[in-house]
C-alpha positions as CSV (number, residue, x, y, z in Angstrom):
1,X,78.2,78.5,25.0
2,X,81.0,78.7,27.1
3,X,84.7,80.5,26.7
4,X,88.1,79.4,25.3
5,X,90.9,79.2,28.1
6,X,93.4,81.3,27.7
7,X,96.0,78.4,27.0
8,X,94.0,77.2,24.2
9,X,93.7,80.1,21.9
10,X,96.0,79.5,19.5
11,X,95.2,75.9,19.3
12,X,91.7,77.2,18.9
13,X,92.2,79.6,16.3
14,X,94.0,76.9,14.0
15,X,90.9,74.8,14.3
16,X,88.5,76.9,13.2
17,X,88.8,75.6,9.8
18,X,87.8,72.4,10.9
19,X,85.3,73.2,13.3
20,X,83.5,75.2,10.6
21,X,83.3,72.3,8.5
22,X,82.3,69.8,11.3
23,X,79.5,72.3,12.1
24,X,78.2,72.2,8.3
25,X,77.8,68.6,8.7
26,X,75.3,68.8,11.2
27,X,72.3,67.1,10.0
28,X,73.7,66.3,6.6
29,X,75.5,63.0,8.1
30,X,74.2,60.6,11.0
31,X,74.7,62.1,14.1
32,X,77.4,59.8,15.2
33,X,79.0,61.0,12.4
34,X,78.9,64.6,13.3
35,X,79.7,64.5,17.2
36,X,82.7,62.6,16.1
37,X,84.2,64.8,13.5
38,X,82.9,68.1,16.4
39,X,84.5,65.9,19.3
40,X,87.9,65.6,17.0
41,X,88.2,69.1,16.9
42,X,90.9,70.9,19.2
43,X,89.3,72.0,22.0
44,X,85.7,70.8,21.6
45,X,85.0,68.8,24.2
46,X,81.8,66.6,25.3
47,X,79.7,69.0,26.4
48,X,80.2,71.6,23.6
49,X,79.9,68.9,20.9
50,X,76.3,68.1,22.4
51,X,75.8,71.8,23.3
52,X,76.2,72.7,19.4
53,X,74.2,69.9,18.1
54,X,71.4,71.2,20.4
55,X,72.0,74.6,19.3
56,X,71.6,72.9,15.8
57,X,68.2,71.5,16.9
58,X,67.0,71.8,20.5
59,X,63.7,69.4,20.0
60,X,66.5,66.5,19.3
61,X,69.5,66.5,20.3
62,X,70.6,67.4,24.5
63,X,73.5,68.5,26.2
64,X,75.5,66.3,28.1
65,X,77.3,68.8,30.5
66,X,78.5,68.4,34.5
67,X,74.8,68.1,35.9
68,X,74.1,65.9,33.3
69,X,76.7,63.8,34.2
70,X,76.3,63.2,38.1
71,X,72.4,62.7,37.3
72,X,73.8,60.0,34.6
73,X,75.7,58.1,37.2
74,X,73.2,57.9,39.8
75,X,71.3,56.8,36.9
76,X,73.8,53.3,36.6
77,X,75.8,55.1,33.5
78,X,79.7,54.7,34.6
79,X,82.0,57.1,35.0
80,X,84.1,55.4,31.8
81,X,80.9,55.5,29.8
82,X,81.0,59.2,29.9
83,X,84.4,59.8,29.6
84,X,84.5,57.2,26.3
85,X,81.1,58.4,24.9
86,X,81.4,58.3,21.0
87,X,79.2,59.2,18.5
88,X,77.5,55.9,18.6
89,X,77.3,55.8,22.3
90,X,75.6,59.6,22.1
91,X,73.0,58.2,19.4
92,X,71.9,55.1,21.7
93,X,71.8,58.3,24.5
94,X,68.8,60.0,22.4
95,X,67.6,56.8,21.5
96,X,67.1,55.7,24.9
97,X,65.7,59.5,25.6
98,X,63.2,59.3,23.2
99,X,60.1,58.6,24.9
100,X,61.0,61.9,27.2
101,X,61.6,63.9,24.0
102,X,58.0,62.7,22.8
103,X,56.5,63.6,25.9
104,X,58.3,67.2,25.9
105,X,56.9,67.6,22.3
106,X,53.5,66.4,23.2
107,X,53.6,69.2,26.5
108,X,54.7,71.9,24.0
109,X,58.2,72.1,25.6
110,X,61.4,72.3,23.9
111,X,63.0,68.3,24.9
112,X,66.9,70.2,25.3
113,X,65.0,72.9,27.5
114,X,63.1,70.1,29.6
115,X,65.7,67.8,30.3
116,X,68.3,70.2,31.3
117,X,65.6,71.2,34.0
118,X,65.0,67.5,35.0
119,X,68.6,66.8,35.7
120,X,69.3,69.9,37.5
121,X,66.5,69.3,39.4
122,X,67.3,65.9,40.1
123,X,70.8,66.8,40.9
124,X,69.6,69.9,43.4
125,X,67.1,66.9,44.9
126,X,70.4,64.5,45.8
127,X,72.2,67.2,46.8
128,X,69.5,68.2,49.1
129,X,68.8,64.9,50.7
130,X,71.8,63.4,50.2
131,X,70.1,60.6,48.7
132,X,68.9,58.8,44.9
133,X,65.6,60.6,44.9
134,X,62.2,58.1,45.0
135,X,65.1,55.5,46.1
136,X,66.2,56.2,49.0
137,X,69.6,54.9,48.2
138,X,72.5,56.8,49.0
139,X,74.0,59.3,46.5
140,X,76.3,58.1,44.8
141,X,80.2,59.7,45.0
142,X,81.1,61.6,42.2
């Protein structure tokens, strides 16, 4: 899941009170809920709040890490959308996915597994050509 900087440990270790309670919530409260009391949590950032909520359940929630990101903006998400996202903001993001997640179900694939693949791909594709793939427009800066 990732490591704890070496700055961070103490704040880290005083957390884990809270973090063990944010995690019990999971799927006991709506999911804005939860990402915002994981999010609020010293050292828990965007992409381990989504990255333990998929953990939690990988057919519906996804992680929103640095790959994810780029393929986001290129997608016509800004750059302050990500950097504000919320718990609301995070539940329209799987809303909006959903039609992918059915089709994931409906192929037998695991939706986290599947859409971390597409926007690596994706990403790996702009990178390549230097180009929005299927657009032809130019990549965008990141």
């Amino acid at each position: 899941l990732g490591s704890i900087r070496l700055a961070h440990v103490e704040g880290t270790k005083t957390a884990l009170p809270q973090l063990k309670n944010a995690l019990k919530e999971i799927g006991h409260i709506t999911i804005a809920e939860s990402f915002d009391h994981l999010s609020k949590v010293f050292g828990i950032g965007l992409n381990l709040t989504t990255k333990l909520h998929a953990v939690y359940d990988p057919d519906k929630f996804i992680v929103v890490n640095g790959p994810v990101e780029r393929s986001l903006l290129s997608f016509g998400f800004s750059q302050e959308d990500l950097d504000s996202m919320d718990g609301l903001k995070y539940e329209r993001f799987l809303n909006e996915l959903h039609p992918f997640i059915e089709e994931a179900h409906a192929q037998k694939v695991q939706p986290a597994a599947a859409l971390d693949a597409f926007f690596y791909f994706y990403r790996g594709q702009a990178t390549k050509h230097r180009t929005v793939p299927n657009t032809g427009g130019p990549l965008p800066q990141f």
